[in-house]
Structures are given as structure tokens and as C-alpha cells.
Short mmCIF file of the C-alpha atoms (twelve columns), coordinates in Angstrom:
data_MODEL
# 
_entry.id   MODEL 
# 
loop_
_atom_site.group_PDB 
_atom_site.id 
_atom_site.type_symbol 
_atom_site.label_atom_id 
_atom_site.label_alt_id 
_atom_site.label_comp_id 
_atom_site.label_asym_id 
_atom_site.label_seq_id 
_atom_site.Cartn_x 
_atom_site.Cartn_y 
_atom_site.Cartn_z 
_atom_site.pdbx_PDB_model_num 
ATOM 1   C CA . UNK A 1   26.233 -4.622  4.808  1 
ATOM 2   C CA . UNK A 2   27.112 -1.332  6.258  1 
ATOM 3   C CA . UNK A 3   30.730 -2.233  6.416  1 
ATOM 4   C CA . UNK A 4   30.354 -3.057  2.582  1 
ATOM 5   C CA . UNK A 5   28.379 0.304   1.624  1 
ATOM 6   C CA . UNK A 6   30.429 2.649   3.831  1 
ATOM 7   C CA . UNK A 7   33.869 0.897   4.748  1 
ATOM 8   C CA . UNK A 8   36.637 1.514   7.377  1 
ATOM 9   C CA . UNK A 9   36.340 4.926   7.476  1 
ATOM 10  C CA . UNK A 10  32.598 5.453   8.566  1 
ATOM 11  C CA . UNK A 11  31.732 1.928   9.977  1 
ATOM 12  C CA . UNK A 12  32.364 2.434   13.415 1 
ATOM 13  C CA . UNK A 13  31.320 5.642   13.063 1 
ATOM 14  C CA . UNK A 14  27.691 4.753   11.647 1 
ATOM 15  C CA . UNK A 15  27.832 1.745   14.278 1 
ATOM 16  C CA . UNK A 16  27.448 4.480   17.441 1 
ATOM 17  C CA . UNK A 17  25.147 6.466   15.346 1 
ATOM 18  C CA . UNK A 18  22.917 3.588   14.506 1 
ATOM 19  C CA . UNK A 19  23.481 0.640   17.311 1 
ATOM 20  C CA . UNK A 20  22.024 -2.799  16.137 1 
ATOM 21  C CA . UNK A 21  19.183 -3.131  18.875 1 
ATOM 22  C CA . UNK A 22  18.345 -7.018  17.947 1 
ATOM 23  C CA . UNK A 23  21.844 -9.112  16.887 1 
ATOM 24  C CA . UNK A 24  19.574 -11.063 14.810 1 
ATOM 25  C CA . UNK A 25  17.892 -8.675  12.644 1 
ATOM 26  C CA . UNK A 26  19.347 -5.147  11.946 1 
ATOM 27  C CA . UNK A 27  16.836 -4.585  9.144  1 
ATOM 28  C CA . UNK A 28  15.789 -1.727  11.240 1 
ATOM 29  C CA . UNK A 29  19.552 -0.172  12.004 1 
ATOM 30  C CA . UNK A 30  19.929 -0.689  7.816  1 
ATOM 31  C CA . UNK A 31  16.381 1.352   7.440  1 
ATOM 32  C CA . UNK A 32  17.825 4.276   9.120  1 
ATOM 33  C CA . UNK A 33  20.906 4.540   7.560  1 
ATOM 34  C CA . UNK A 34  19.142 4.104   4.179  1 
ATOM 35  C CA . UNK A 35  16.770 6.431   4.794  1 
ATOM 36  C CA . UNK A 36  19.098 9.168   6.232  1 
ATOM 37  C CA . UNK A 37  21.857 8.133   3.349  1 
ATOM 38  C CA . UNK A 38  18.959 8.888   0.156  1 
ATOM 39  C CA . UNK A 39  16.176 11.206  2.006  1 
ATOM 40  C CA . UNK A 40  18.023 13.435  5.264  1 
ATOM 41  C CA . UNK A 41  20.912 13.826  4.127  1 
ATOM 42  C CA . UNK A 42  20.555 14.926  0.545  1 
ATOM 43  C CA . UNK A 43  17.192 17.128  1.767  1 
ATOM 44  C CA . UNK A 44  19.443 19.269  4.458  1 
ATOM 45  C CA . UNK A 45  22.275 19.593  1.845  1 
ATOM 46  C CA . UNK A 46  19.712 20.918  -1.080 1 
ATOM 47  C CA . UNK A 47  17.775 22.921  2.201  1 
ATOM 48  C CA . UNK A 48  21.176 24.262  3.016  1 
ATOM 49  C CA . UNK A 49  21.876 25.395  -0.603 1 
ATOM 50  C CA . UNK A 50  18.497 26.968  -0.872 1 
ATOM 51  C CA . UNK A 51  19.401 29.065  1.950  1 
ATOM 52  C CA . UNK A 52  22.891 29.855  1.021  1 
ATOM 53  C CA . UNK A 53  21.478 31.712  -2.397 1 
ATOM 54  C CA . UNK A 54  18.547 33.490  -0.532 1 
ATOM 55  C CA . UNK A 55  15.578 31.211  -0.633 1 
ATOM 56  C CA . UNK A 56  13.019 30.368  2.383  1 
ATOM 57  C CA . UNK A 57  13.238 26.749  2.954  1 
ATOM 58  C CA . UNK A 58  10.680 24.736  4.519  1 
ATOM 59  C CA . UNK A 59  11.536 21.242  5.517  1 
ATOM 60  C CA . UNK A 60  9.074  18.349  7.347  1 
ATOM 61  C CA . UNK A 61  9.008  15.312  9.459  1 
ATOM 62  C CA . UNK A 62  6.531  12.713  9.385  1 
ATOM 63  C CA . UNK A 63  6.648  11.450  12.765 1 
ATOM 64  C CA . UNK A 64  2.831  9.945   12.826 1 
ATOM 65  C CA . UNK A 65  2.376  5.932   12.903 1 
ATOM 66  C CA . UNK A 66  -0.508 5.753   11.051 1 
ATOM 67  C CA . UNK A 67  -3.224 3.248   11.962 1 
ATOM 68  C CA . UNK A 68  -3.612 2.035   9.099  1 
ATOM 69  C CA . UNK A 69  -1.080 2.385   6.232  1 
ATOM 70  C CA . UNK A 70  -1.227 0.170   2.962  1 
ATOM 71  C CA . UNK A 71  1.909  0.583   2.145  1 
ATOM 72  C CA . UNK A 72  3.317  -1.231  4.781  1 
ATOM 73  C CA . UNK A 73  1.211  -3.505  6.032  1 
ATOM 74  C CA . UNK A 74  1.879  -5.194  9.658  1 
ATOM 75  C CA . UNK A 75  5.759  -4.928  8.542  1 
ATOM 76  C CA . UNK A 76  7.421  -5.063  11.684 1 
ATOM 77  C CA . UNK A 77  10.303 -2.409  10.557 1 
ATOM 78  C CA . UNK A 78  7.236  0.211   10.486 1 
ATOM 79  C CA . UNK A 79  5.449  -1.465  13.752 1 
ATOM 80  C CA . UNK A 80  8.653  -2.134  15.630 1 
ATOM 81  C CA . UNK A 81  9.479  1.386   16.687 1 
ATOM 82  C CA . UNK A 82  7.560  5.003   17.070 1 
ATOM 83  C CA . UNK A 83  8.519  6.566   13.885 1 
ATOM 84  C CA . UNK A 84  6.599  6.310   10.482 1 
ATOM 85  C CA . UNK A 85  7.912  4.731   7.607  1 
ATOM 86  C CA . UNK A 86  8.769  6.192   4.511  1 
ATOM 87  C CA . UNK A 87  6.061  7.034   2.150  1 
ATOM 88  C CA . UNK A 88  3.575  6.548   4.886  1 
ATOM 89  C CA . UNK A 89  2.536  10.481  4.372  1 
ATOM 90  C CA . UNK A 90  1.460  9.783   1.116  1 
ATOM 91  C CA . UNK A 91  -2.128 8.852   2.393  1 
ATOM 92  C CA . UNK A 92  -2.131 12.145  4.274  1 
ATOM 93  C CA . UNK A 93  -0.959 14.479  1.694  1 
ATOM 94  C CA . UNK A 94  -3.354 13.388  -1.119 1 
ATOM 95  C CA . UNK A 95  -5.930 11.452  0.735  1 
ATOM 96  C CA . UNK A 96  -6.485 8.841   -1.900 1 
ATOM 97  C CA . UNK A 97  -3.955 7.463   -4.153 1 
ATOM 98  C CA . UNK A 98  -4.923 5.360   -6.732 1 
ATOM 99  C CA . UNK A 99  -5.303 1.623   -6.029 1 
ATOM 100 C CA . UNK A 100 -3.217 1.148   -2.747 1 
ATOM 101 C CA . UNK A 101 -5.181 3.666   -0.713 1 
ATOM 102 C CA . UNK A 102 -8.634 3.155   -2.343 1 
ATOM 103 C CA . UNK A 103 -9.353 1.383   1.384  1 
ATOM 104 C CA . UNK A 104 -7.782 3.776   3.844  1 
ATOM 105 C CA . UNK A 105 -9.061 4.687   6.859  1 
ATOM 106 C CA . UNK A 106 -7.680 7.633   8.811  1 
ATOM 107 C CA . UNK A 107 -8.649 7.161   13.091 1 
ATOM 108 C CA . UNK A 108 -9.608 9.492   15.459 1 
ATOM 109 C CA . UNK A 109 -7.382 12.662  15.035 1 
ATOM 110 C CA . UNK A 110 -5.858 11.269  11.455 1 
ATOM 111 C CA . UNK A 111 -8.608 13.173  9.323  1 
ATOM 112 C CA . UNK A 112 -7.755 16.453  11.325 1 
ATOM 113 C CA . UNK A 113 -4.151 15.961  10.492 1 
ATOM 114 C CA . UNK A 114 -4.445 14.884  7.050  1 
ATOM 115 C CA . UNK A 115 -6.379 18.347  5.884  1 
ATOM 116 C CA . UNK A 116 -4.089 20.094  7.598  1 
ATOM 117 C CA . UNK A 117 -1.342 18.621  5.601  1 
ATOM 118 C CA . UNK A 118 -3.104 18.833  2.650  1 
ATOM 119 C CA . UNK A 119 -3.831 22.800  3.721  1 
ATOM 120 C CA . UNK A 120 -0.142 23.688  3.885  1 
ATOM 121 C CA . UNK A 121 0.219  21.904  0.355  1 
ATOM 122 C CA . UNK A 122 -2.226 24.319  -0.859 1 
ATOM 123 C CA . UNK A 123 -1.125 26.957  0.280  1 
ATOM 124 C CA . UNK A 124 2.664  26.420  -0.882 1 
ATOM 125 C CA . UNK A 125 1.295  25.604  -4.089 1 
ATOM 126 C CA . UNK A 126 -0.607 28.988  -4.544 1 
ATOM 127 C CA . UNK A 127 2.058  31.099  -3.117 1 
ATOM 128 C CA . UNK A 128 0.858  31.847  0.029  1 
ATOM 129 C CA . UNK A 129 2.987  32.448  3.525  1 
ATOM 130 C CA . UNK A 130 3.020  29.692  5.624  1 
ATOM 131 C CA . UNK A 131 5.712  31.216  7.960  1 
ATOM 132 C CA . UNK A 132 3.201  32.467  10.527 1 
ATOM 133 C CA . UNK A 133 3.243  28.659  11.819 1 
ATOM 134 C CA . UNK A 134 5.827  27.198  9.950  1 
ATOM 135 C CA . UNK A 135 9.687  27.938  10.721 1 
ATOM 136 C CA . UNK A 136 11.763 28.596  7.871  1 
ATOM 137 C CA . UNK A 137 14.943 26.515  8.088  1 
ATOM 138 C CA . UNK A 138 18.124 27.722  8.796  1 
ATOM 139 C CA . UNK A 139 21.193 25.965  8.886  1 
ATOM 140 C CA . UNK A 140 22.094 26.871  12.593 1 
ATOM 141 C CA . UNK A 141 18.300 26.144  13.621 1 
ATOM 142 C CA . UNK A 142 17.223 23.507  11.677 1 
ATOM 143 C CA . UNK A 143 13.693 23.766  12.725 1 
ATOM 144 C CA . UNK A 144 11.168 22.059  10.723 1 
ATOM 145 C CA . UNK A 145 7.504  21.072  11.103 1 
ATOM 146 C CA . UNK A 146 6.500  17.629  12.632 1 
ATOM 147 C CA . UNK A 147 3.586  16.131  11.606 1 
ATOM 148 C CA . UNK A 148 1.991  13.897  14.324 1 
ATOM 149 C CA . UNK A 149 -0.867 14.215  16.113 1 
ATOM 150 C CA . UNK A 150 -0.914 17.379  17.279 1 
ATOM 151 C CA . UNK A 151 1.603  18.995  14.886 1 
ATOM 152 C CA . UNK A 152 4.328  20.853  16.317 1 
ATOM 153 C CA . UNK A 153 7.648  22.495  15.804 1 
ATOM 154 C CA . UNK A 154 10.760 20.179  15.666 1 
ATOM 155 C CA . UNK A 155 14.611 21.533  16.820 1 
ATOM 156 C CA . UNK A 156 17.322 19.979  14.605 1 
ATOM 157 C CA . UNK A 157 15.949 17.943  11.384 1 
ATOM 158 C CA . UNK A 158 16.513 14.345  12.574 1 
ATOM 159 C CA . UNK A 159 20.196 13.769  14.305 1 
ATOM 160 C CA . UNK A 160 23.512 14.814  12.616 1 
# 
């Protein structure tokens, strides 16, 4: 499939970027090429543009597993590694979310890191400085702010 989507000139390219750890089932390899192909990528371009014309940028990881995420329920691309899948922040940034997340239950530290998600959503929203804890992104830097449990600051937004 990658061969298809990318061809000759980035397949073996996107092969040592992105080895297949299981020869029967790269559904995980194809998950993060997908998701740095439509989400990464296209973030640090528009991130880098912002920049370029003046703008503070602000850019975030969701590294946190959550216990408990309805959106992906025992799928074994989201249990199979240590990184979160995509979406799985949802539950965290607006707590409840209709229907799918009517049942969700954050664990131990989850609640903590939740409002304090929610907090620096609030406080972009009303035009307040985050910067005092939050890097703003640069190009050369490309610091961002991972939220796990305990937050923390994160050098270089996901690999090249």
C-alpha cells in the first residue's frame, strides 16, 4: 500500500522511517504514515507559515494512553504500542462528548490532566498568555507541549 500511495521515489525511503515490526500485519507502520501524511505534516507546514508572517504558534502532542478510550476500544493498533491514537484527546479536551463518551472514566492522574487541558483551551480561547509554560514553536526548535501524565515539554514535534 505504501508503495502504491507514495511510489519509487519515497518507498524505501518511508520503509527506514517506518520499519514493518510484524510481516503479517503492518496496520500499525500504515497508521503512522497516515497519521504523519494528514495530521504532522500538514500541522508543522501551517505552524511553520504562522511563524514565517509573525504569529506565536503553539503546537501539541498527545502522548497519553488513556485507560479507557471509546473511541477505540481494545483495538490493538491503539493497545499495541505506547502512543495514543488519534482522536483519543477528544475525551480530555471537552470531557464529555455527546454519545460516545457519555461512559468515560478518566483513572488516577487522567482527571488532573484532563482540566489542565481543558485550562490551556480556555485560556487560548480568551486571549490569555500561555507562554509562561508553554513554548512557542519555532522552526529550528520545534518544541511543543506533551500531554501525558505529567505534562512536559517535547524537543522536535514527532520525527522528520
Amino acid at each position: 500500500l505504501l508503495y502504491t500511495w507514495f511510489g519509487d521515489l519515497y518507498y524505501s525511503k518511508l520503509l527506514a522511517l517506518y520499519p514493518v515490526l510484524n510481516s503479517s500485519d503492518s496496520r500499525y507502520q500504515l497508521s503512522e504514515v497516515a497519521g504523519d501524511f494528514f495530521f504532522v505534516c500538514p500541522s508543522r507546514k501551517f505552524a511553520s507559515k504562522m511563524h514565517g508572517i509573525g504569529k506565536d504558534v503553539f503546537l501539541y502532542q498527545f502522548l497519553h494512553r488513556p485507560m479507557d478510550d471509546p473511541m477505540n476500544p481494545r483495538d490493538p493498533i491503539c493497545t499495541n504500542h505506547s502512543s495514543a491514537c488519534h482522536g483519543s484527546d477528544l475525551a480530555f479536551v471537552f470531557r464529555s462528548m455527546g454519545r460516545s463518551y457519555k461512559d468515560f472514566k478518566f483513572y488516577g492522574e487522567e482527571g488532573k490532566l484532563s482540566w489542565e487541558m481543558l485550562s490551556y483551551w480556555k485560556r487560548f480561547g480568551s486571549g490569555e498568555n500561555v507562554k509562561w509554560d508553554w513554548p512557542v514553536w519555532e522552526p529550528k526548535m520545534k518544541k511543543s507541549m506533551g500531554f501525558e501524565i505529567p505534562k512536559r515539554v517535547v524537543d522536535g514535534y514527532i520525527q522528520e
